[in-house]
N, C-alpha and C positions, 0 to 999 in steps of 0.2 A: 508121914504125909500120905493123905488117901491117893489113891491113883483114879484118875476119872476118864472117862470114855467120852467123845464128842465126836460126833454123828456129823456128815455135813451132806444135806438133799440138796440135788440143783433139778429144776422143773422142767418140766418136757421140752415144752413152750418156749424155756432158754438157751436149752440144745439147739431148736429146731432155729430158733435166731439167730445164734452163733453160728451154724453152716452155713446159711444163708448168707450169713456175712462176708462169712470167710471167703464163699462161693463170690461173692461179689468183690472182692476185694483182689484176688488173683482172678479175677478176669481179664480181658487182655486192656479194657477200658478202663478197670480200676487198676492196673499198671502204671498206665498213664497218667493217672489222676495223684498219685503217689509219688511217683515221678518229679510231678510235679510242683507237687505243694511246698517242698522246701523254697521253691523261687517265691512263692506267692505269700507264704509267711514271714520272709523277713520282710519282704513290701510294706506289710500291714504296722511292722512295728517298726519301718522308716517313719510312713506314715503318721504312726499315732506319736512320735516323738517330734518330729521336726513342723509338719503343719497342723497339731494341736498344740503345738507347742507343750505336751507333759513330760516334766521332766525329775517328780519326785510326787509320790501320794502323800495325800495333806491329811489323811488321817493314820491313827495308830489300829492295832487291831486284826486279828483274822479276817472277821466278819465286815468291816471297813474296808478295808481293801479289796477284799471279793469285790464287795460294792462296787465301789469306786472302775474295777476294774472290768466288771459285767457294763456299767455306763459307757465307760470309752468305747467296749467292744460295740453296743448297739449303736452310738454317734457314729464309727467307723462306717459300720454297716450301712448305716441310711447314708452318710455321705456316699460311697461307694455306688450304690440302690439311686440317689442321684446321678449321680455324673453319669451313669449306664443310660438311665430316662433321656437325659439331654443329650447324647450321643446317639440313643439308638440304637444302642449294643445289649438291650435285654433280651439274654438269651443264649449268651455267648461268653463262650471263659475268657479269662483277663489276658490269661496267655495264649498261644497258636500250643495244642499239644505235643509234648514232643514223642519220638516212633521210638518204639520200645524195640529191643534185639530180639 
């Protein structure tokens, strides 16, 4: 069996995104942001379970199911992008942050 060599480039440009990230991520605001998301992500798939009432994808399929799944994800959103409008609360996280040690 031949032995072969494989090369792998990453671009400046994807370095310089990746700190930047990074840099933003361990900030003390994206601490908080992190923090938090675990409260905020089961909400959403309370949510999309009990008042969309989904409870099984109706199609078979990789590709179907993305589907399917990218739609609930935008209906969530606009619902949510709602109730914010009617509230008043554009602009403001779902939750009070919580203070990081």
């Amino acid at each position: 069996m031949e032995q072969r060599n494989k090369t792998l480039y990453v671009s400046k440009t994807m370095k310089q995104k990746r700190a930047e990230d990074f840099e933003r991520i361990t900030s003390p605001y994206g601490i908080q942001l992190r923090v938090n998301r675990s409260i905020q992500a089961e909400r959403s798939f309370a949510s999309v379970k009990q008042d969309m009432e989904f409870r099984r994808y109706m199609y078979r399929g990789k590709e179907n199911v993305t589907a399917q799944s990218v739609i609930l994800a935008i209906a969530h959103n606009i619902n949510k992008l709602h109730n914010k409008i009617q509230s008043e609360k554009t602009g403001q996280h779902l939750f009070r942050l919580k203070e990081t040690a």
